[in-house]
Backbone as CSV, one residue per row, in Angstrom:
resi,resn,N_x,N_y,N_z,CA_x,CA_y,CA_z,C_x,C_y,C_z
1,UNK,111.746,-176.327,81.359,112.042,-177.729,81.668,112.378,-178.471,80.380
2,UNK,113.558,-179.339,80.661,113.917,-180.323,78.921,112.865,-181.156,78.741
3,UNK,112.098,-181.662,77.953,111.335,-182.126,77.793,111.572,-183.438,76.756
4,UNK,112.896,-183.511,76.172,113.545,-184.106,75.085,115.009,-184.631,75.288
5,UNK,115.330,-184.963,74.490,116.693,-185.738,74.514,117.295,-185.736,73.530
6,UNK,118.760,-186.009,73.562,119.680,-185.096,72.210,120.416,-186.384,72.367
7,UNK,120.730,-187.105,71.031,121.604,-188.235,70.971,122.725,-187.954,70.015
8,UNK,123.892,-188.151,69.829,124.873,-187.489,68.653,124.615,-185.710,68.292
9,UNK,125.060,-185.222,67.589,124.924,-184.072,67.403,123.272,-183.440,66.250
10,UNK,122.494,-184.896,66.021,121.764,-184.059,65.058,120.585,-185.036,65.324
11,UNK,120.533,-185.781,66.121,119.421,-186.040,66.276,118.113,-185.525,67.879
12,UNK,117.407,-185.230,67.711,116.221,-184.947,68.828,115.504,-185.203,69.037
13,UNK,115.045,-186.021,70.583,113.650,-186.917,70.640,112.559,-186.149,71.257
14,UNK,111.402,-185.726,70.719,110.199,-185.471,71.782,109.887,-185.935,72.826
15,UNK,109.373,-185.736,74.293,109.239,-186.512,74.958,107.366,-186.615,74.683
16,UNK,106.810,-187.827,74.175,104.898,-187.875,73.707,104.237,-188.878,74.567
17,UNK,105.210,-189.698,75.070,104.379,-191.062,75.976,105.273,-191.541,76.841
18,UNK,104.577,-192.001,78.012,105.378,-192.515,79.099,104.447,-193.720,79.584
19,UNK,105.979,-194.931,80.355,104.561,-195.992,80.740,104.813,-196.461,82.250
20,UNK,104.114,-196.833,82.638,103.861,-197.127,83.954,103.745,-198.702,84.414
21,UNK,104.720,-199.301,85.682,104.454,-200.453,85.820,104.157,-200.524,87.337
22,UNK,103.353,-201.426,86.992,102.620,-201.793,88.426,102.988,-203.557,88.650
23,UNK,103.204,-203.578,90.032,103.721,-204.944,90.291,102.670,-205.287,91.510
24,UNK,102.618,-206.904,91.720,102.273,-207.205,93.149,102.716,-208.373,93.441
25,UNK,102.745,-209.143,94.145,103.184,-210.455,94.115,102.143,-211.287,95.023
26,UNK,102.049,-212.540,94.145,101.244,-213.423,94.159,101.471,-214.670,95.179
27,UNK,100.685,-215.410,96.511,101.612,-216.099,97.297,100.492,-216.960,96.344
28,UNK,101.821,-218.422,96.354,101.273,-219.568,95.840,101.604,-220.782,96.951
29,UNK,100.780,-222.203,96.223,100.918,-222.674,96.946,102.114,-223.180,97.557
30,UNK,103.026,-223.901,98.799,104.027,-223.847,99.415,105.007,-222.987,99.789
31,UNK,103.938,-221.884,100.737,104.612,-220.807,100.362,105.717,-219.988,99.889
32,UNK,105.393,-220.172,98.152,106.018,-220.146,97.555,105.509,-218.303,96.781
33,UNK,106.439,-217.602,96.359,105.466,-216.626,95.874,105.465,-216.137,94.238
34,UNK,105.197,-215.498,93.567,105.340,-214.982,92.310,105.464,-213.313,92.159
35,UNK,105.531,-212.846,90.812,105.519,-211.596,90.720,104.601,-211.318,89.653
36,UNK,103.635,-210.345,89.872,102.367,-210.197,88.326,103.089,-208.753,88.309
37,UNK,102.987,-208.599,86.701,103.550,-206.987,86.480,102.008,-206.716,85.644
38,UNK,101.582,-205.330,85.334,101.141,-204.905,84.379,101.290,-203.720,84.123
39,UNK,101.465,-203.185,82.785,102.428,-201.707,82.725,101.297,-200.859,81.166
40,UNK,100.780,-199.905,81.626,100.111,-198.985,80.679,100.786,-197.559,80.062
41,UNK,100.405,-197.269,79.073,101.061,-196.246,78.759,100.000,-195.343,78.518
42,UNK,100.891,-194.065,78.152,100.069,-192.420,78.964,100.891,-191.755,77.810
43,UNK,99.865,-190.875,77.364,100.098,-189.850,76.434,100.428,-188.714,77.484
44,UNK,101.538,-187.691,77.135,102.195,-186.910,77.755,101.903,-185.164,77.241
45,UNK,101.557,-184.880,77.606,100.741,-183.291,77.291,102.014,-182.083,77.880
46,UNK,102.298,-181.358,77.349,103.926,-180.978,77.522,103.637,-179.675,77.073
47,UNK,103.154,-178.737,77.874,103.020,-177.604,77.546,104.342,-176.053,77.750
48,UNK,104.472,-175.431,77.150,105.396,-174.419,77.087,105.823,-174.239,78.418
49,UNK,107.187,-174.346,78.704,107.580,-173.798,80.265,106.905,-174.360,81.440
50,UNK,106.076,-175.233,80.957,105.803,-175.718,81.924,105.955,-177.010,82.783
51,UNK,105.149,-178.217,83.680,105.125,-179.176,83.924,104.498,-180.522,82.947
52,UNK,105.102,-181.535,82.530,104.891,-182.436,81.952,103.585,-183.011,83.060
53,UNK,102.303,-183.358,82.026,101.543,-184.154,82.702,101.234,-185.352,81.514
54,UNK,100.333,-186.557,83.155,100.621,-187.520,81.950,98.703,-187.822,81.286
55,UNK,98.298,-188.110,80.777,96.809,-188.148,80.191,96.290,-189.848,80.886
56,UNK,95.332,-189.831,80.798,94.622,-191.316,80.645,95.479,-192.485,80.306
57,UNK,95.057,-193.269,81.327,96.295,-195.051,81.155,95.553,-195.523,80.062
58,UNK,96.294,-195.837,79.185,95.728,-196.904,77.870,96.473,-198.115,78.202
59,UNK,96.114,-199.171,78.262,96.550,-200.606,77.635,97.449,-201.131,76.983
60,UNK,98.503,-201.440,76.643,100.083,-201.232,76.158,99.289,-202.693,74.523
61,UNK,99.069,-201.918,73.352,99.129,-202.880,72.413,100.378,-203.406,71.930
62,UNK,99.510,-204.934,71.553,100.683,-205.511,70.498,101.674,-204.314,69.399
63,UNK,100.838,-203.731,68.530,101.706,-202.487,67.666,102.620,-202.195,68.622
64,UNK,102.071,-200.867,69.529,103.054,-200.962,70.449,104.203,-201.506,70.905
65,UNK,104.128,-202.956,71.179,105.513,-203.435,71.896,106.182,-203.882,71.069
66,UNK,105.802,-204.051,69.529,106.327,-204.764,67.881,107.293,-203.192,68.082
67,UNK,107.026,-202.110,67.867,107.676,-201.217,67.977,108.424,-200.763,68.539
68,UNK,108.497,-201.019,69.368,109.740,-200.971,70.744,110.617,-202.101,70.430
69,UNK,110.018,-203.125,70.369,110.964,-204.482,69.850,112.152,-203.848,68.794
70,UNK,111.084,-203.639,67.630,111.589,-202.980,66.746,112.910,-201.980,66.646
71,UNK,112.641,-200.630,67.647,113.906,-200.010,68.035,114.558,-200.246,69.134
72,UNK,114.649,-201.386,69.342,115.601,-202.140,70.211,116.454,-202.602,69.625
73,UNK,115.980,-203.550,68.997,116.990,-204.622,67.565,117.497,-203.398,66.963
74,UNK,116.784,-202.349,65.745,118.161,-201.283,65.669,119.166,-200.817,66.755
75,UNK,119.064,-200.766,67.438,120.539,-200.375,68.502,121.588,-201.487,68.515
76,UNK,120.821,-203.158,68.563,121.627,-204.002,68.847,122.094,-204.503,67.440
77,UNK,121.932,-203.761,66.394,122.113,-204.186,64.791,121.981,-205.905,64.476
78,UNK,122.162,-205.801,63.463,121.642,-207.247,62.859,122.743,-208.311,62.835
79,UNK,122.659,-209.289,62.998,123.165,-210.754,63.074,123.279,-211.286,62.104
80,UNK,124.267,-211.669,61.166,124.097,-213.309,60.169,124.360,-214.097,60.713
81,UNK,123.378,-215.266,60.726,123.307,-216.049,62.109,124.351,-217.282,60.947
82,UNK,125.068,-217.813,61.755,125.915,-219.447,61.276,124.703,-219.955,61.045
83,UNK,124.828,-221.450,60.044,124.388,-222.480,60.332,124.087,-223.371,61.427
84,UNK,124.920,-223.595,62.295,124.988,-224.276,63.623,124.119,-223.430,64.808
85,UNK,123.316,-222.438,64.264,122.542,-221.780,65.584,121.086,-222.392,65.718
86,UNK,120.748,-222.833,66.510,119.286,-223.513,66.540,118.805,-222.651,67.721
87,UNK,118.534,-221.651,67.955,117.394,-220.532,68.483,118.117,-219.469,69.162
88,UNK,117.953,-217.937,69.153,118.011,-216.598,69.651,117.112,-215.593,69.835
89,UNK,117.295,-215.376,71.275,116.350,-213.864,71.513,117.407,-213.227,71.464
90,UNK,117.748,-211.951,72.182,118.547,-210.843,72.746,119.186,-211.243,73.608
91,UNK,118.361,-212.352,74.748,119.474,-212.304,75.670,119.941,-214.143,75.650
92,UNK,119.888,-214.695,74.468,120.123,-216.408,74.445,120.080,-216.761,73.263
93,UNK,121.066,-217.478,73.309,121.138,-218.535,71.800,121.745,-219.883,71.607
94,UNK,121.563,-220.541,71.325,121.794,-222.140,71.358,122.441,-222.356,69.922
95,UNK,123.313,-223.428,70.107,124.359,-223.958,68.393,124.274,-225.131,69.056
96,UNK,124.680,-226.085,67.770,125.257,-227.458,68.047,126.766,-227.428,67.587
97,UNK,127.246,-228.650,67.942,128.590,-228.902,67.529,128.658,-229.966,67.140
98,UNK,129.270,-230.867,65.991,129.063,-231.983,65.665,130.344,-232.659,66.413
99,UNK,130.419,-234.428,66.502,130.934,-234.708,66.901,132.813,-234.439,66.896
100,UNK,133.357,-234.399,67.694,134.916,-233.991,67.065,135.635,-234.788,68.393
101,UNK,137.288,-234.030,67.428,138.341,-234.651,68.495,138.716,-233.217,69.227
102,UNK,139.312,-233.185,70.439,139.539,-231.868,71.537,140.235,-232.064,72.253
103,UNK,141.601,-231.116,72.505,142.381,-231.725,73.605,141.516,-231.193,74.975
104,UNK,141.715,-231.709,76.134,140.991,-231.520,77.186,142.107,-231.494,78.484
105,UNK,141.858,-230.836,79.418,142.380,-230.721,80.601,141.721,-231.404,82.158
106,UNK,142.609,-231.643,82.818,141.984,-231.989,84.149,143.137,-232.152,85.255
107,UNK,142.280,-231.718,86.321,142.863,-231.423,87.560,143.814,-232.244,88.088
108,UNK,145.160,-233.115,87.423,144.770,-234.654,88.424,145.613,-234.610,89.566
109,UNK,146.181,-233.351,90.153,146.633,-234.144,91.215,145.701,-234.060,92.671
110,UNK,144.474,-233.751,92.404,143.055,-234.029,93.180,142.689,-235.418,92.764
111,UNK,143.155,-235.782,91.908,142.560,-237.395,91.764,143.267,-238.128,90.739
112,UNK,144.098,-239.277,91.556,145.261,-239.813,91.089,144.808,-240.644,89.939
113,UNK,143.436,-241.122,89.678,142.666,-241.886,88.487,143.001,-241.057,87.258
114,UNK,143.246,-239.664,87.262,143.432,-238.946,86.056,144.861,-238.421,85.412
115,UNK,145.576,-239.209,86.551,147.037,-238.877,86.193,147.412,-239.949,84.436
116,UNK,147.989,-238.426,84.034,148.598,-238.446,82.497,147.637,-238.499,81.301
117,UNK,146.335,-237.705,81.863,145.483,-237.657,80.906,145.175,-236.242,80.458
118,UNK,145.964,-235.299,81.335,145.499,-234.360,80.904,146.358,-233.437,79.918
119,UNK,145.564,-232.394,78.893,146.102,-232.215,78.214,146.429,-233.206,76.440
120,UNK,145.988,-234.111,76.846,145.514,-235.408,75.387,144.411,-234.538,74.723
121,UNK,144.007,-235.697,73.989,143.263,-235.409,72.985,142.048,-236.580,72.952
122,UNK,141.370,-235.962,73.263,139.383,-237.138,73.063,138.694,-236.980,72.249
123,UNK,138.089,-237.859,71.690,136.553,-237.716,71.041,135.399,-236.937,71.829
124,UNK,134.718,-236.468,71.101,133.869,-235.997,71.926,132.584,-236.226,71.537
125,UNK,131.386,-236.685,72.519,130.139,-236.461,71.818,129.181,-234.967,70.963
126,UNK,128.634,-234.972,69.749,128.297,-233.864,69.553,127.132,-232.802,70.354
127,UNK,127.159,-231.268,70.697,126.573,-231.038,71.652,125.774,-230.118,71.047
128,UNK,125.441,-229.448,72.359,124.406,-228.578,72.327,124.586,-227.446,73.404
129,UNK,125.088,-226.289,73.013,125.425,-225.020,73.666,124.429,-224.048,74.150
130,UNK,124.047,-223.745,75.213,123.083,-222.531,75.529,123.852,-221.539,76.538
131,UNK,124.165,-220.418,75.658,124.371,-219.214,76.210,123.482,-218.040,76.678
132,UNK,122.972,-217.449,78.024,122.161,-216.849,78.391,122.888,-216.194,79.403
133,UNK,122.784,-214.576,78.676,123.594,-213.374,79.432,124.895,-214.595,79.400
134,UNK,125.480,-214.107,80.405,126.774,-214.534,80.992,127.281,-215.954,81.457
135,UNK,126.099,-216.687,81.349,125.790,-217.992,81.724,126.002,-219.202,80.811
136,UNK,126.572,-220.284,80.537,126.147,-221.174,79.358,126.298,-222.728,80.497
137,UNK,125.591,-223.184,79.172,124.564,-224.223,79.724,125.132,-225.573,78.561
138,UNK,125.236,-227.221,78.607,125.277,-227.773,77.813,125.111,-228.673,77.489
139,UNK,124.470,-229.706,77.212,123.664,-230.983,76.661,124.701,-232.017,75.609
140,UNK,124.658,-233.219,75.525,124.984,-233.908,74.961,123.609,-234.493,73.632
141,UNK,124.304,-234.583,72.691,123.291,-235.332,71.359,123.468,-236.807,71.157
142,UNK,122.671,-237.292,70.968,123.229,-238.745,70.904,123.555,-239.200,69.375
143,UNK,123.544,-237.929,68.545,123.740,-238.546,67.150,124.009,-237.307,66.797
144,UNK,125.922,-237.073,65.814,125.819,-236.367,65.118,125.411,-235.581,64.131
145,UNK,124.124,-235.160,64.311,123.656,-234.212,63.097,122.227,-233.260,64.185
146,UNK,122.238,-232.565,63.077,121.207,-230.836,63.600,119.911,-231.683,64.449
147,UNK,120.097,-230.887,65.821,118.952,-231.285,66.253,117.894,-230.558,65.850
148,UNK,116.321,-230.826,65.979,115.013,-230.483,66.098,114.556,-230.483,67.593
149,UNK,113.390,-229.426,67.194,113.101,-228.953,68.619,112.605,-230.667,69.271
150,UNK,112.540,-231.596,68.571,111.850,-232.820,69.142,112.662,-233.771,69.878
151,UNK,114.224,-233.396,69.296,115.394,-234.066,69.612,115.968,-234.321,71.057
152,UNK,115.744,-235.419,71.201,116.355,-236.044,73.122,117.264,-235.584,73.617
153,UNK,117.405,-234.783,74.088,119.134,-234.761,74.619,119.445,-235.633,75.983
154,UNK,121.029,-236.014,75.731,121.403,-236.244,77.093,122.407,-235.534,77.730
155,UNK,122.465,-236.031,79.104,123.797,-235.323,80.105,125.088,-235.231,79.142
156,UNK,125.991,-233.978,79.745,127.123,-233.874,78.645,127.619,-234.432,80.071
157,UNK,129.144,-235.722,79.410,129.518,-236.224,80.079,130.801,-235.073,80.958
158,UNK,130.280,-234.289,81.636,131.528,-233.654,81.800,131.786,-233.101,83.339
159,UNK,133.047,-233.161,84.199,132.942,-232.761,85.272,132.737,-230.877,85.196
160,UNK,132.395,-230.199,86.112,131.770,-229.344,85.971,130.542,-228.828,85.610
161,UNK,129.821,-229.638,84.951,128.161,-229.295,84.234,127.401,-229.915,85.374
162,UNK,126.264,-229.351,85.756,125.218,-229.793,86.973,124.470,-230.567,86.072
163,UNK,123.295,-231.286,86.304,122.281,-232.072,85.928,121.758,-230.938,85.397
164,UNK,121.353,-229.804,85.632,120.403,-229.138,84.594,121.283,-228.234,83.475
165,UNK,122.434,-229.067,83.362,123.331,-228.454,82.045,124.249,-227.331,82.264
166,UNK,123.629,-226.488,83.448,124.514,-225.490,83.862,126.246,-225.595,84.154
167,UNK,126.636,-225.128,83.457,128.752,-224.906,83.477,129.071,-224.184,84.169
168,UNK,130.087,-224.878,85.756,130.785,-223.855,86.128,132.461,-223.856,85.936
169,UNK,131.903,-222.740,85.353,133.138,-221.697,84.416,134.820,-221.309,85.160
170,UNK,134.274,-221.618,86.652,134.862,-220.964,87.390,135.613,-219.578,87.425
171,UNK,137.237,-219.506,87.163,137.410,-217.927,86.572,137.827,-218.144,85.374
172,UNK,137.326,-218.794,84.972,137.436,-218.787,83.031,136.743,-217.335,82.768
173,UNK,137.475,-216.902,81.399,137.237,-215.337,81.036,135.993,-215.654,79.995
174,UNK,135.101,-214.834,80.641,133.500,-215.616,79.390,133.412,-213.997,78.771
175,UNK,133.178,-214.186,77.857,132.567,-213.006,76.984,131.813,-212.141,77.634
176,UNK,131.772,-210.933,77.174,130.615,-210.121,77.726,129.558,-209.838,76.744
177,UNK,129.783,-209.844,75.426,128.876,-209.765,74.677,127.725,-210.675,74.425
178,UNK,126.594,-210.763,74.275,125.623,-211.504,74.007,125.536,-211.688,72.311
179,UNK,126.295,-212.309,71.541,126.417,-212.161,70.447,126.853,-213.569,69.885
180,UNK,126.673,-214.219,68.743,126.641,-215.254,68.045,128.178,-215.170,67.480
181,UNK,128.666,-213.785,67.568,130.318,-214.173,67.095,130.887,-214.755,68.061
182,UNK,130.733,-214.448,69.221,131.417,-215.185,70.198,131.398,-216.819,70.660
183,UNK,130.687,-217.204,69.643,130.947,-218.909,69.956,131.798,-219.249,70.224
184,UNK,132.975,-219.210,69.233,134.451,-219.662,69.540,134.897,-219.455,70.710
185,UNK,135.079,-218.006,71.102,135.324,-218.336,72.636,134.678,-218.849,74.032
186,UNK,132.949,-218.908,73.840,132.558,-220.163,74.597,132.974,-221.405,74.677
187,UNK,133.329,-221.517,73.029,133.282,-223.055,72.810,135.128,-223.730,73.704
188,UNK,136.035,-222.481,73.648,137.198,-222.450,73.965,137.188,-222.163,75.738
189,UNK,136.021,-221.045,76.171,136.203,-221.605,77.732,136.001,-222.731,78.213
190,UNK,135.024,-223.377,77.452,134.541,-224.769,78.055,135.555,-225.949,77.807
191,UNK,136.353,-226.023,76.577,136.932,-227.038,76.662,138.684,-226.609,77.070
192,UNK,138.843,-225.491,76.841,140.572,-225.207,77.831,140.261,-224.901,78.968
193,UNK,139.604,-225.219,80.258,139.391,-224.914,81.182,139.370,-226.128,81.984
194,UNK,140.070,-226.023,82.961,140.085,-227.831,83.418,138.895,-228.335,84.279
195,UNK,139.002,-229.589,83.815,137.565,-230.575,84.592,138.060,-230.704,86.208
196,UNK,137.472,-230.265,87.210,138.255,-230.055,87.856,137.345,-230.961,89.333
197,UNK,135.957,-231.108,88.801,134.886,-231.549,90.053,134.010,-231.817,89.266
198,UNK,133.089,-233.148,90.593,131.940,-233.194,89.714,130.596,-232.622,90.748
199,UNK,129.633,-231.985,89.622,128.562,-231.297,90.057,127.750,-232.030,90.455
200,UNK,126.303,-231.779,90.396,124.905,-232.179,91.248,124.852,-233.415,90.240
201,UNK,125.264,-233.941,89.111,124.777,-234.265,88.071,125.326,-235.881,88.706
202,UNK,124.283,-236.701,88.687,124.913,-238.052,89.871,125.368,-238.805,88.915
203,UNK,124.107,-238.865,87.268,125.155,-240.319,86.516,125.618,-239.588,85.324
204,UNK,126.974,-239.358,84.837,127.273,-239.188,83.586,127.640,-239.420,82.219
205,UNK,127.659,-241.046,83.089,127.974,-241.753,81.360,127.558,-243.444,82.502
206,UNK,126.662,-244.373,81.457,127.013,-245.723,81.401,127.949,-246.650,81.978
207,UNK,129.446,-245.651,81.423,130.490,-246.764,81.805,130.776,-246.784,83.150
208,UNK,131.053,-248.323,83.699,131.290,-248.612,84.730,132.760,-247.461,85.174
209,UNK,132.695,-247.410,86.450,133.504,-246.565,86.913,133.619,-244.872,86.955
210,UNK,132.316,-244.388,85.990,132.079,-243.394,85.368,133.064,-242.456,85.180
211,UNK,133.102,-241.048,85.442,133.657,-240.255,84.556,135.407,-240.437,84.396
212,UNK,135.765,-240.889,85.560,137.244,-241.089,85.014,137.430,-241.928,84.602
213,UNK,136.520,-243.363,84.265,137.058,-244.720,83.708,136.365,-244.341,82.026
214,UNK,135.532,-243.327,82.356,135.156,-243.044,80.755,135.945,-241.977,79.767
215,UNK,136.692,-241.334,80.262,137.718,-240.392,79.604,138.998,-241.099,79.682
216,UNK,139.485,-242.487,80.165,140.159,-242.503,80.503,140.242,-244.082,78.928
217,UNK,139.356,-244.299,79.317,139.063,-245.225,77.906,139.121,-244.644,76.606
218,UNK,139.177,-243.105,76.373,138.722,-242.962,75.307,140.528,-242.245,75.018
219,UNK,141.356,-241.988,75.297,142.717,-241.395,75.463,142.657,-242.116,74.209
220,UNK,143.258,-241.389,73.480,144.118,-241.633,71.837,142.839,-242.050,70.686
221,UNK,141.538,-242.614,71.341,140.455,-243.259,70.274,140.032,-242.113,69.347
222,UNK,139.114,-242.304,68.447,138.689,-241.795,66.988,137.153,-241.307,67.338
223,UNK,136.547,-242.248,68.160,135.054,-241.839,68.367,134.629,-242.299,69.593
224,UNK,133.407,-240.716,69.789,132.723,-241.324,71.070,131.593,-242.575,71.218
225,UNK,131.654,-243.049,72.315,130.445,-243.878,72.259,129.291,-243.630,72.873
226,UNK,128.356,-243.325,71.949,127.183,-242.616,72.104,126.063,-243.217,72.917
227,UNK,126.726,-244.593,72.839,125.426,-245.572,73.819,126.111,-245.591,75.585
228,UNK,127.073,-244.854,75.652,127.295,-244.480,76.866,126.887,-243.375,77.816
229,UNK,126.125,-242.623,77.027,125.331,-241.254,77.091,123.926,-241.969,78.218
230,UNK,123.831,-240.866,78.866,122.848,-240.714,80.541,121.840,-240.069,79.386
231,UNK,120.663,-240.561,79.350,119.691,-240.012,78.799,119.185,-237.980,80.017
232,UNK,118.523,-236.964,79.340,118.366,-236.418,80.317,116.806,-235.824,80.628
233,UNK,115.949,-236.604,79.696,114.592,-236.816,79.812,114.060,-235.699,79.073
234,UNK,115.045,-234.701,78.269,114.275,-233.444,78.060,114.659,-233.648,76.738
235,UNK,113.747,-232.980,75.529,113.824,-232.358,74.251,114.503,-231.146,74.173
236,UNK,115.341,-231.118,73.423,115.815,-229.342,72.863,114.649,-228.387,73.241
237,UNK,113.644,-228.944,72.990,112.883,-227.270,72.858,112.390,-227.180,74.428
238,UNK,112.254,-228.046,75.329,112.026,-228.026,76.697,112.914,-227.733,77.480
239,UNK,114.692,-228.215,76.749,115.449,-227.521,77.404,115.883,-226.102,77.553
240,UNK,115.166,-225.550,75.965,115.784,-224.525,76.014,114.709,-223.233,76.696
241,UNK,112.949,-223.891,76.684,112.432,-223.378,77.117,112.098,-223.344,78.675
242,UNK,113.153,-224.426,79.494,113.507,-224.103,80.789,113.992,-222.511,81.559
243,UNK,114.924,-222.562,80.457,116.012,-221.685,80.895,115.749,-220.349,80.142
C-alpha cells in the first residue's frame, strides 16, 4: 500500500499524522442554527505491507496549526504588500484610494436623468476596497488620508453597492487570483463597469435628489463633497471584521 506522496521528481512525503473533524450543529435561538467543528489529530503507525492505522486522538496544538499555517504561506509565496493595503489574510485584503478624478459610466437610456453623463469624468470620494475570494466590497472615507482601524466610514455613493458595501459586478471580468497585484484590475472593474441600478442601499449621498442629482452636479468639478457622504455607522475594523 502507498503510504506517501511524490511531488516534482525529488521530493517524498511520509505519511506520520492524520486529523479528524467532527461537526454538529447547534439550534439557536429563532430557529436559527450554527455549526461547532472540532478536529484532533492521530499519529499514524504504518507498518510494512500493511494497513495504515491511526493511534490515540490528541488535541490539535497551537505549534501545530503555526505549522501548517506556516506550509501553507510557502505554497502561496510571499507578498510585498503596497502602501495603500490596510489588512490581509489568504483569503482578503483591504487598500484605500485617495481622493481622485475617474471617468465613469452609466446606463442612461434606463433613466433619462443621466443622459450625457456618461463616460465624463468625476471627482471621487477617497475609498476603501475589500476583496474576499471573488467578491469585493466598498466604503466611502470622509477624508483623504490612511484610514485606522478607528476610522468612520461611509456609504460609497454608488449605484450598484448594497448598504453592506457589497458590489454587484455583474459580468464584469474579476480576477481569479486572491492577490494584492491585482488591485488595478479591481479598481478598473469597479469603475469601467456601468452604474446601472440602485441596490438595497436606500440613502447615498445628502444631496437632494440623490444619486443622479449628485453625479450630475459634480460633471467637469475638481472635488468631491465630502459633507454629502451617508454616514454608515461602522469603523474600518468592524467593517472589515463583518465580512
Amino acid at each position: 500500500m502507498n503510504t506517501g506522496i511524490e511531488i516534482g521528481n525529488n521530493q517524498c512525503f511520509r505519511l506520520t499524522s492524520a486529523l479528524l473533524v467532527y461537526k454538529r450543529n447547534r439550534y439557536m435561538a429563532h430557529n436559527s442554527s450554527d455549526t461547532e467543528e472540532y478536529v484532533t489529530v492521530h499519529d499514524v503507525d504504518v507498518p510494512k505491507d500493511g494497513v495504515p492505522t491511526l493511534g490515540p486522538a490528541c488535541p490539535i496544538t497551537e505549534t501545530f496549526v503555526n505549522e501548517i499555517c506556516r506550509n501553507i504561506a510557502k505554497i502561496g509565496g510571499i507578498e510585498i504588500l503596497p502602501e495603500n493595503i490596510l489588512a490581509k489574510d489568504r483569503a482578503t485584503f483591504v487598500w484605500w484610494v485617495p481622493a481622485q478624478i475617474q471617468q465613469m459610466y452609466f446606463r442612461e437610456g434606463e433613466n433619462p436623468d443621466l443622459k450625457g453623463l456618461s463616460g465624463h469624468k468625476f471627482p471621487q470620494p477617497a475609498l476603501a476596497f475589500m476583496v474576499n475570494g471573488r467578491s469585493l466590497s466598498v466604503r466611502a472615507l470622509n477624508n483623504s488620508e490612511r484610514p485606522s482601524a478607528s476610522t468612520p466610514l461611509a456609504i460609497a455613493p454608488y449605484w450598484n453597492v448594497g448598504a453592506s458595501g457589497g458590489v454587484c459586478l455583474g459580468t464584469a471580468r474579476t480576477p481569479t487570483k486572491v492577490s494584492v497585484s491585482t488591485i488595478p484590475q479591481w479598481e478598473k472593474c469597479f469603475f469601467e463597469s456601468e452604474f446601472t441600478h440602485p441596490s438595497d442601499a436606500r440613502n447615498l449621498t445628502k444631496i437632494p435628489g440623490g444619486f443622479t442629482a449628485l453625479w450630475r452636479s459634480l460633471k467637469g468639478k475638481r472635488t468631491f463633497p465630502s459633507e454629502s457622504l451617508v454616514q454608515s455607522g461602522e469603523t474600518l475594523e468592524k467593517w472589515i471584521m463583518r465580512n
